[in-house]
C-alpha positions as CSV (number, residue, x, y, z in Angstrom):
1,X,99.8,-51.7,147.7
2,X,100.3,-54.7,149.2
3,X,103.2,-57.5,149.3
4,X,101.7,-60.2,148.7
5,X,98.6,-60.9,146.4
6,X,95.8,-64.3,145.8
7,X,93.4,-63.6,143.2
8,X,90.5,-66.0,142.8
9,X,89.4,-66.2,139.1
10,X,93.3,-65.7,138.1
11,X,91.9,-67.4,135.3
12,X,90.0,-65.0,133.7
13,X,91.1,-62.7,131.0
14,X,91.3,-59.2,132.5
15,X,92.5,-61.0,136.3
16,X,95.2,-63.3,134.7
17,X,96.0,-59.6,133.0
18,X,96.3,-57.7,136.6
19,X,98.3,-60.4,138.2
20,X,101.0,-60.2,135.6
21,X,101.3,-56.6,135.8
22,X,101.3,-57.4,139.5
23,X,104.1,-59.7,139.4
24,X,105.9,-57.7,136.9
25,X,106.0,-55.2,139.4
26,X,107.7,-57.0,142.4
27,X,105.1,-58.1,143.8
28,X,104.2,-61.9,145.0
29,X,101.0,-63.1,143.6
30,X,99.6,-66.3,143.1
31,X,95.6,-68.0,143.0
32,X,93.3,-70.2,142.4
33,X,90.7,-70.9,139.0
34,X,88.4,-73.7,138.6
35,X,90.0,-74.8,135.1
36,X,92.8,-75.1,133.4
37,X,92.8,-72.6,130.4
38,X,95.0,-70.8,128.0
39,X,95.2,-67.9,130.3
40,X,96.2,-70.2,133.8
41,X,99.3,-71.4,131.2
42,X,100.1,-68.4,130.6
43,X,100.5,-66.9,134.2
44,X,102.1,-70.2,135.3
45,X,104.9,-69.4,132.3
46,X,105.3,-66.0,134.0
47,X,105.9,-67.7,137.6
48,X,102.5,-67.1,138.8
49,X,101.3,-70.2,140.7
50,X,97.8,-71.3,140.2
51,X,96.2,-73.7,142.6
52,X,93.0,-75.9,140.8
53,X,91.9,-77.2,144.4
54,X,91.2,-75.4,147.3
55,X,94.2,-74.2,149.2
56,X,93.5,-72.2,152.7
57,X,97.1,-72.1,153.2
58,X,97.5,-69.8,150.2
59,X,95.2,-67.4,151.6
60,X,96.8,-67.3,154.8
61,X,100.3,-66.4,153.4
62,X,98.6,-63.4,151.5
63,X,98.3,-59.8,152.5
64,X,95.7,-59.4,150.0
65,X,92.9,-61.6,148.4
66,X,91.4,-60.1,145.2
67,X,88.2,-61.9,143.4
68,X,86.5,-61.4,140.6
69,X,83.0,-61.1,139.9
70,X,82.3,-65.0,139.3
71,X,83.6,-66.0,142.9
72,X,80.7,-65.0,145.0
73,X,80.1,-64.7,149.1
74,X,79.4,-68.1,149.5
75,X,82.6,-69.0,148.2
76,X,85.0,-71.3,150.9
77,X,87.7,-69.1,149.7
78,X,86.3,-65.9,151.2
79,X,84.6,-67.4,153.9
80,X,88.1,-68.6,154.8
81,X,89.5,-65.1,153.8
82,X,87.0,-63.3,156.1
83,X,87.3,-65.6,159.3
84,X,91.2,-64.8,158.9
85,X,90.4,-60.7,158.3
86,X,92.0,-61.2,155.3
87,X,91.7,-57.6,153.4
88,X,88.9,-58.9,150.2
89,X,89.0,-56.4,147.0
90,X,87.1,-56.8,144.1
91,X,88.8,-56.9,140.7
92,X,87.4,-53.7,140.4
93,X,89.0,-52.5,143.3
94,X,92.2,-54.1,142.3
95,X,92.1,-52.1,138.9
96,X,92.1,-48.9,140.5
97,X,95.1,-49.5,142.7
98,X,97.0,-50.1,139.9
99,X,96.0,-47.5,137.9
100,X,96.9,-45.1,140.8
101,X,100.7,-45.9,139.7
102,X,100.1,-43.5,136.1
103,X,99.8,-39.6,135.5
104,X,97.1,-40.4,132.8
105,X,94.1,-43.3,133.0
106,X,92.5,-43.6,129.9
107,X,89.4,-45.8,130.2
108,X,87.2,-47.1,127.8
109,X,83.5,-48.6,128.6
110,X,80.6,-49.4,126.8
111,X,78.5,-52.0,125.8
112,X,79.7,-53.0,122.9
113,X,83.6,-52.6,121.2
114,X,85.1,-51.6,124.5
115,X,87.7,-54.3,124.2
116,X,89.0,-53.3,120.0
117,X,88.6,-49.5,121.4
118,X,90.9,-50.0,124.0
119,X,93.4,-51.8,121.7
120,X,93.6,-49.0,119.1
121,X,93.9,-46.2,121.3
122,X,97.0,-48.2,122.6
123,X,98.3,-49.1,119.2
124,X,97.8,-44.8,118.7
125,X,99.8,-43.6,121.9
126,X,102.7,-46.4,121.1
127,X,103.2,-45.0,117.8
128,X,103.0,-41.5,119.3
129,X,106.1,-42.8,121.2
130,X,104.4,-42.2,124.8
131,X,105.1,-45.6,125.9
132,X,101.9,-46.6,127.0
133,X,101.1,-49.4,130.0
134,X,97.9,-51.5,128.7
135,X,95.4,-53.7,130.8
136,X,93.6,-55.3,128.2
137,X,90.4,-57.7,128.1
138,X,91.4,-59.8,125.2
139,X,94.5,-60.6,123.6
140,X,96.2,-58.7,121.2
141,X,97.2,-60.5,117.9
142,X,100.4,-59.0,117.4
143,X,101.8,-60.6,120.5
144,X,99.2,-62.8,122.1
145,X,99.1,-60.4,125.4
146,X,96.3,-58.9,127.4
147,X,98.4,-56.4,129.2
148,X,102.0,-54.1,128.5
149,X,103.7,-52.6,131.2
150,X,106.1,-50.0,129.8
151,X,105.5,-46.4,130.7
152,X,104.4,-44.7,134.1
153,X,102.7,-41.9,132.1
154,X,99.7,-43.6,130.0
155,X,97.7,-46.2,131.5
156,X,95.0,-47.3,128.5
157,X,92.7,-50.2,130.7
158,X,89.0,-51.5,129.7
159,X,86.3,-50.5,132.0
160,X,84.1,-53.5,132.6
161,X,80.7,-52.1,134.2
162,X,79.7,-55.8,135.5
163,X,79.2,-55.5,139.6
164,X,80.1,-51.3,138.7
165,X,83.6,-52.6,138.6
166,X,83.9,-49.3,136.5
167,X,83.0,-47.1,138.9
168,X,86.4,-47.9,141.0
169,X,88.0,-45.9,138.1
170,X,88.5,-42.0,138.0
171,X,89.9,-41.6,134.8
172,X,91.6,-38.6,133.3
173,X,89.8,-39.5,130.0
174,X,86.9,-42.1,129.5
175,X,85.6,-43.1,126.6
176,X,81.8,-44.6,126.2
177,X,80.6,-46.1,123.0
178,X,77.7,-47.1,123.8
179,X,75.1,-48.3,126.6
180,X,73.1,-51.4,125.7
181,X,70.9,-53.8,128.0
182,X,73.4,-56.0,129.2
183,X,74.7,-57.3,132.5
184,X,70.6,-57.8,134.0
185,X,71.4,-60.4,136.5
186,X,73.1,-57.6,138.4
187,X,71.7,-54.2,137.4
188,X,68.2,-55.4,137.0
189,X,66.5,-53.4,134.8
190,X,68.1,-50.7,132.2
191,X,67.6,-47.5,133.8
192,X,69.6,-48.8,136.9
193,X,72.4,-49.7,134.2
194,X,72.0,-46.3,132.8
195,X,72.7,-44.5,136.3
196,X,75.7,-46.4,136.6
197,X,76.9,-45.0,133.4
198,X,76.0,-41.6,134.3
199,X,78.2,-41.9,137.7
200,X,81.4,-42.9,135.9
201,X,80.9,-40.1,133.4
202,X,80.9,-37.8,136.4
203,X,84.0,-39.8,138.1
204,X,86.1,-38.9,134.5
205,X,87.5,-34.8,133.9
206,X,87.3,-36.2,130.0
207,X,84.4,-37.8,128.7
208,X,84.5,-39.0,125.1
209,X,80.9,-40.3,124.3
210,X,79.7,-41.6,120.6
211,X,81.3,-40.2,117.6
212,X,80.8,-36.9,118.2
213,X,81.1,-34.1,115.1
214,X,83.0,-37.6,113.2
215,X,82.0,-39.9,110.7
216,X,82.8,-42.0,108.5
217,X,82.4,-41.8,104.3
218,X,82.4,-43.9,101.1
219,X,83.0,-47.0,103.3
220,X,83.8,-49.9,101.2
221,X,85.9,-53.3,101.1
222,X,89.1,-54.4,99.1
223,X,88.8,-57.8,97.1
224,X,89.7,-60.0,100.7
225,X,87.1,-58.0,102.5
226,X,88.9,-55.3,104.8
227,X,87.4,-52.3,105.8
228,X,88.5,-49.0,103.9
229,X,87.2,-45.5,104.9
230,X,87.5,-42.1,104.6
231,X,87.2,-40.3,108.0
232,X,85.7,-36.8,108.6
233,X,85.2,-34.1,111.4
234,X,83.2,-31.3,111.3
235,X,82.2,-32.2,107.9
236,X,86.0,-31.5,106.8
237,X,87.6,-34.6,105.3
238,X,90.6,-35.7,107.8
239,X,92.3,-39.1,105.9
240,X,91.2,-42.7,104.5
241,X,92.5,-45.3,106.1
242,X,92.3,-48.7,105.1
243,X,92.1,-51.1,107.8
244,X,93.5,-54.7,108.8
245,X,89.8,-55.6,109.8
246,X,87.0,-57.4,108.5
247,X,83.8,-56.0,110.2
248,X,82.1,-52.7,109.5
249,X,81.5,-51.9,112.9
250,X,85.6,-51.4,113.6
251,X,84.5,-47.9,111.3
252,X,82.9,-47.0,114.5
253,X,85.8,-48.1,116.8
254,X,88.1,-46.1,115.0
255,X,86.2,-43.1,115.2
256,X,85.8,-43.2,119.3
257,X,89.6,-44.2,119.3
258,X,89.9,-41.1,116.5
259,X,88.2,-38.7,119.1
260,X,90.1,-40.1,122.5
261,X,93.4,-39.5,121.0
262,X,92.6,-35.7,119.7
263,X,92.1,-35.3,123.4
264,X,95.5,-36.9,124.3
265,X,97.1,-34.0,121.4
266,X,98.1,-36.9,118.8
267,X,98.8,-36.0,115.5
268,X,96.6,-36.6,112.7
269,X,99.5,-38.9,111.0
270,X,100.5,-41.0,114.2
271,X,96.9,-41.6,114.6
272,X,96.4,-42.9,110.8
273,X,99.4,-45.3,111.1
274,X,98.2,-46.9,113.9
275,X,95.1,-47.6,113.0
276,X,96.4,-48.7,109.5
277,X,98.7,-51.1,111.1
278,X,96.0,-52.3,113.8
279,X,96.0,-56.3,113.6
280,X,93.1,-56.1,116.1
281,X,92.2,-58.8,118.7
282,X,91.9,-62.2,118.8
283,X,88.8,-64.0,118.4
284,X,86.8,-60.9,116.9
285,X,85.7,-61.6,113.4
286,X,89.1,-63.2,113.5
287,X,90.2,-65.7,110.9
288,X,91.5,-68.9,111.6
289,X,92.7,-72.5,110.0
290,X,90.4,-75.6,110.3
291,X,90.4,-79.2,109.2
292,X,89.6,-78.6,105.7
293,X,87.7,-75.5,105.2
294,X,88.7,-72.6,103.3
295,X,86.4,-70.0,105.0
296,X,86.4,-70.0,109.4
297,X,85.6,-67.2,111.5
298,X,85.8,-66.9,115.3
299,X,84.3,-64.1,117.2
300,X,83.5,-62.7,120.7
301,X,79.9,-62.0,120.2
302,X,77.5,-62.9,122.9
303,X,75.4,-60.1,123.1
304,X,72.4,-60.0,120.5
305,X,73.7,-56.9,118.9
306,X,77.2,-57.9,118.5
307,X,76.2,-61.2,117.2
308,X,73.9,-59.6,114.9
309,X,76.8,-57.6,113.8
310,X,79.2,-60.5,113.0
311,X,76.4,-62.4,111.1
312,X,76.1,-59.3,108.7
313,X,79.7,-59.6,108.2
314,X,80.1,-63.1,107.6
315,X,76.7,-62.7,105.1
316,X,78.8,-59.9,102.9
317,X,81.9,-62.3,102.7
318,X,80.2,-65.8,101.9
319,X,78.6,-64.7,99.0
320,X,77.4,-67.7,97.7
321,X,78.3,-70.2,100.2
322,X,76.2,-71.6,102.7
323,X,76.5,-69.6,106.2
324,X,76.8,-72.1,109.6
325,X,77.0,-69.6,112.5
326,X,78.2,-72.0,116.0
327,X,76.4,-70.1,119.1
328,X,78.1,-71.3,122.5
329,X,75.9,-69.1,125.2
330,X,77.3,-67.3,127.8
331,X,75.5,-67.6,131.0
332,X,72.0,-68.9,131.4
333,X,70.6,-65.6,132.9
334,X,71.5,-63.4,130.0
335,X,70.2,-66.0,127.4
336,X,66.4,-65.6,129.5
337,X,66.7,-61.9,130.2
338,X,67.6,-61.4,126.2
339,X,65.5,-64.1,124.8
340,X,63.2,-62.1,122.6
341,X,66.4,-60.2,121.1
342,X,68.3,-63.5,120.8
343,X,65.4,-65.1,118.6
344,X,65.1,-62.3,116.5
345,X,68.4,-62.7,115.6
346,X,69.3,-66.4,114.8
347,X,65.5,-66.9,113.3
348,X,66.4,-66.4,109.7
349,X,70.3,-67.9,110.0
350,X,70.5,-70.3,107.2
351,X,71.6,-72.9,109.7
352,X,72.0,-71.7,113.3
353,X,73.8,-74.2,115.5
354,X,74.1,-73.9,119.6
355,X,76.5,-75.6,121.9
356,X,76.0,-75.9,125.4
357,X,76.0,-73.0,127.7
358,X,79.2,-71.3,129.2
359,X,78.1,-71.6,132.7
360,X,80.5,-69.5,133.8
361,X,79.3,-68.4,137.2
362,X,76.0,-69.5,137.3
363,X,73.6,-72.4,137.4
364,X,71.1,-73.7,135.1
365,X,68.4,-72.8,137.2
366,X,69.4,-69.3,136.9
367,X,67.6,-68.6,133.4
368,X,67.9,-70.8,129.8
369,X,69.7,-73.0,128.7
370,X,71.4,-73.5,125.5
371,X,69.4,-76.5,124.7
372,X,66.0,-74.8,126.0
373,X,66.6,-72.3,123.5
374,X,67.1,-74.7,120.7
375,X,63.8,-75.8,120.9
376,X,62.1,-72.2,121.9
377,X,64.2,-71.2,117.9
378,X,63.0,-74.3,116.0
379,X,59.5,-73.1,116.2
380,X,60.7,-70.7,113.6
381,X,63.5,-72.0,112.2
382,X,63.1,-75.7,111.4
383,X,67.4,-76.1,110.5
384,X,68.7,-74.7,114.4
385,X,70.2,-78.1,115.4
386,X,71.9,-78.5,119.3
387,X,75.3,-80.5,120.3
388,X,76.7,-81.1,123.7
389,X,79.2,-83.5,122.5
390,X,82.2,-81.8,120.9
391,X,83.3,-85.1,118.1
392,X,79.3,-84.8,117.7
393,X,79.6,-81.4,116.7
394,X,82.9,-82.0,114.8
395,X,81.3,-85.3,113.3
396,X,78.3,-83.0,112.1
397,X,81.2,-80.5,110.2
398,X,81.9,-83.7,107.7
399,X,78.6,-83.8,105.8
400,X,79.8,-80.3,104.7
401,X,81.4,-79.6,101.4
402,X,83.9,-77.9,102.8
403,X,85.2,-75.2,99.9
404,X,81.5,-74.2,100.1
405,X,80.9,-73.1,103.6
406,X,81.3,-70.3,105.9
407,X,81.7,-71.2,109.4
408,X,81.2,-68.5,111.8
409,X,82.2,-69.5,115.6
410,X,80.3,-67.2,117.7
411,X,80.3,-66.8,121.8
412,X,82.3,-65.5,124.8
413,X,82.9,-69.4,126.0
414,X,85.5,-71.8,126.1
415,X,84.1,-73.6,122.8
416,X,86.8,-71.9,120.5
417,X,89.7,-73.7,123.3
418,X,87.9,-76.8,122.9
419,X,87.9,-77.0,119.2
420,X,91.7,-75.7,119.3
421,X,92.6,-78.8,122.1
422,X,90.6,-81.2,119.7
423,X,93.1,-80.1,117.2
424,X,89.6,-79.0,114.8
425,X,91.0,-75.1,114.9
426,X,94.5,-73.6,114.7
C-alpha cells in the first residue's frame, strides 16, 4: 500500500474504521465528510485530520484517494482527483488491501445481523487467545470502537454488499446469514442482488450459510428480559447459554457465529464464554437513559424485517405500557422501493412516529420521503404522527406519563446523535 491516504466519507462508520487501522499502521491519512459526527471526533482524537470544506490541496498531497459509496462521480473531490491521476479506490477496494496484511479473513455478510455476527465471532477468537484484528461496522459496547488491531493472524471484518463492496474480499471463511431485498437503488431488482451473493460465495474456500445442522431449544427470558438458550447440533444438545442481549433474533446470531468458529477449531467452552460475556453493539435493541423515562430503546433497524424484529421485542418487554416506536428513514429510495413492506409493518404500531429522512446520499427526488409516508400510513393508522423539528419532537415526549411508556428509537440516521447533543438521551 500506499504512503499517504484521503478518504472521502471518513465520516462514516466502517471508513472512519479503515482510516484508524490505517493510521495505526504508519501510514498518513486524513479526509473530508460533510458533517461533523461522533465518528469525525473520534478520528480527529486519533490524529486523523478531517477537512468539512473542500480542500484540493489535500488531494494533491495524497498517493491515494479512497471514497466510499455515498461520494459519487460527480463529486469535485474526484473530479479533482482524476484531472490529477490521482489513484481512486472504493472503500471496498480499500478493505481488501488491508485485509491482505492477515493469514486468515473471516468475513461475515448478509442482509440482516452481519454487524452483531461479526462482533461475536471476534469476542470468540479473543477468548480463544488468537488475538484477533477487527474492522467493525458499529461500535462495540465494551469499548466504544469499530475496529482492533492486534494480531496479523485473524482478520474478522463485515462484508457490506452495497456497490458489491463485498466482492473485493476473498475470504478464507465467509459467513452469510441471510439474503433479503435490500440495497435496490444499486442492484435493481433481487435476482441481480442474489448473483452477487452467489459470486462472493465462490470468492470464499469456507462458506458458512444459515444455521446449518444447529438450532436453538427451550428459548426463553430471565425476569429483565435477556435471551437464554440451549444450543444444539445434529440434534445432540451442545450448552445453554444465557446471553447479555435483549432480542430473540441474537439466538440466530449466535448460531452463525456458533458454526464459523467450529470451522476456525474453537472449543466448545471458549466459544460459550464469549458469547455469555457478549455486551453486543451499540444502538441494537440497546438500552439507554432519557429525561424521565424508565423504559428507552435505541436500535439500528431500517430495514422492514429488522424493524419488524425490534418491534416484537420491545412488545414482549412493555407489557402493559403503551409502545411509541421513533422511525428516522434512511434514504428516500429504499423507503419507495420497500413501501409495501414498510406499511405492513408500522400499520398496527400503537403509535408509530417518523422523523425526517436520513438523506444520506441521496435527494428527495430519489423516492419517499419521511413525511410522504406519514400520510401514505395514516390511511390506516389514524395515531402515525410526523416531526421535523427536534424540541417538537422532544416537546411531544412531555404529554407522556413517563413510568408508563416504551420508547423504541428506530433507524440507521443521525436522530439518536441529535437526541444525545440535545442532552434528551444519554
Amino acid at each position: 500500500m500506499q504512503k499517504s491516504f484521503y478518504l472521502l466519507g471518513i465520516g462514516g462508520v466502517s471508513m472512519s474504521a479503515l482510516a484508524v487501522m490505517l493510521k495505526e499502521k504508519g501510514f498518513q491519512v486524513s479526509g473530508f465528510d460533510e458533517r461533523e459526527s461522533r465518528t469525525t471526533k473520534l478520528l480527529q482524537e486519533n490524529g486523523i485530520f478531517v477537512d468539512f470544506e473542500t480542500n484540493f490541496d489535500a488531494i494533491n498531497k495524497a498517493d491515494v484517494v479512497a471514497r466510499s459509496a455515498a461520494i459519487k462521480d460527480d463529486d469535485p473531490f474526484v473530479i479533482y482527483a482524476k484531472s490529477q491521476n490521482k489513484q481512486i479506490i472504493s472503500r471496498g477496494q480499500l478493505l481488501a488491501q488491508i485485509a491482505e496484511d492477515f493469514d486468515c479473513v473471516v468475513a461475515v455478510a448478509g442482509s440482516h445481523g452481519k454487524t452483531t455476527t461479526t462482533a461475536m465471532i471476534f469476542e470468540i477468537l479473543s477468548v480463544a487467545g488468537l488475538k484477533p484484528s477487527l474492522h467493525l461496522g458499529g461500535f462495540r459496547k465494551e469499548n466504544g470502537q469499530n475496529f482492533v488491531l492486534d494480531g496479523n493472524e485473524y482478520f474478522v471484518t463485515e462484508a457490506c454488499e452495497y456497490h458489491d463492496n463485498f466482492l473485493c474480499l476473498h475470504p478464507d471463511l465467509s459467513v452469510i446469514t441471510n439474503v433479503e431485498k435490500e440495497h435496490l437503488d444499486y442492484f435493481k431488482t433481487f435476482e441481480n442482488q442474489k448473483k452477487s451473493f452467489k459470486k462472493f460465495k465462490s470468492q470464499s474456500r469456507v462458506v458458512v450459510e444459515g444455521v446449518g445442522d444447529c438450532c436453538a431449544k427451550n428459548i426463553r427470558h430471565d425476569k429483565f428480559g435477556r435471551v437464554h438458550f440451549d444450543l444444539f447440533e445434529n440434534n445432540k444438545f451442545v450448552f445453554n447459554l444465557r446471553l447479555q442481549l435483549f432480542e430473540d433474533i441474537n439466538v440466530e446470531n449466535c448460531l452463525y457465529a456458533y458454526r464459523a468458529a467450529k470451522k476456525l477449531g474453537i472449543p466448545d467452552c471458549a466459544i460459550k464464554i464469549a458469547l455469555e460475556r457478549f455486551k453486543g453493539v451499540e444502538r441494537r435493541f440497546e438500552k439507554v437513559s432519557a429525561k424521565g423515562f424508565v423504559n428507552v430503546f435505541v436500535d439500528y433497524a431500517h430495514h422492514p424485517t429488522e424493524i419488524k424484529k425490534a418491534i416484537e421485542t420491545a412488545k414482549r418487554l412493555s407489557k402493559n405500557k403503551l409502545l411509541v416506536t421513533i422511525f428516522q428513514p434512511h434514504t428516500f429510495s429504499r423507503t419507495k422501493l420497500l413501501l409495501d413492506e414498510f406499511v405492513d409493518v408500522f400499520f398496527d404500531v400503537q403509535l408509530p412516529v417518523f422523523f425526517k429522512t436520513y438523506s444520506a446520499r441521496e435527494k428527495e427526488s430519489e423516492g419517499i420521503s419521511a413525511k410522504e409516508f406519514t400520510k401514505i400510513l395514516q390511511t390506516k393508522n389514524k395515531f402515525a404522527q410526523y416531526f421535523e423539528n427536534i424540541d417538537n419532537l422532544t416537546d411531544f415526549f412531555d404529554v407522556f406519563n413517563k413510568k408508563k411508556v416504551v420508547l423504541l428509537f428506530l433507524g440507521a440516521g443521525d436522530l439518536p446523535d441529535i437526541l444525545h447533543k440535545n442532552k434528551f438521551i444519554s
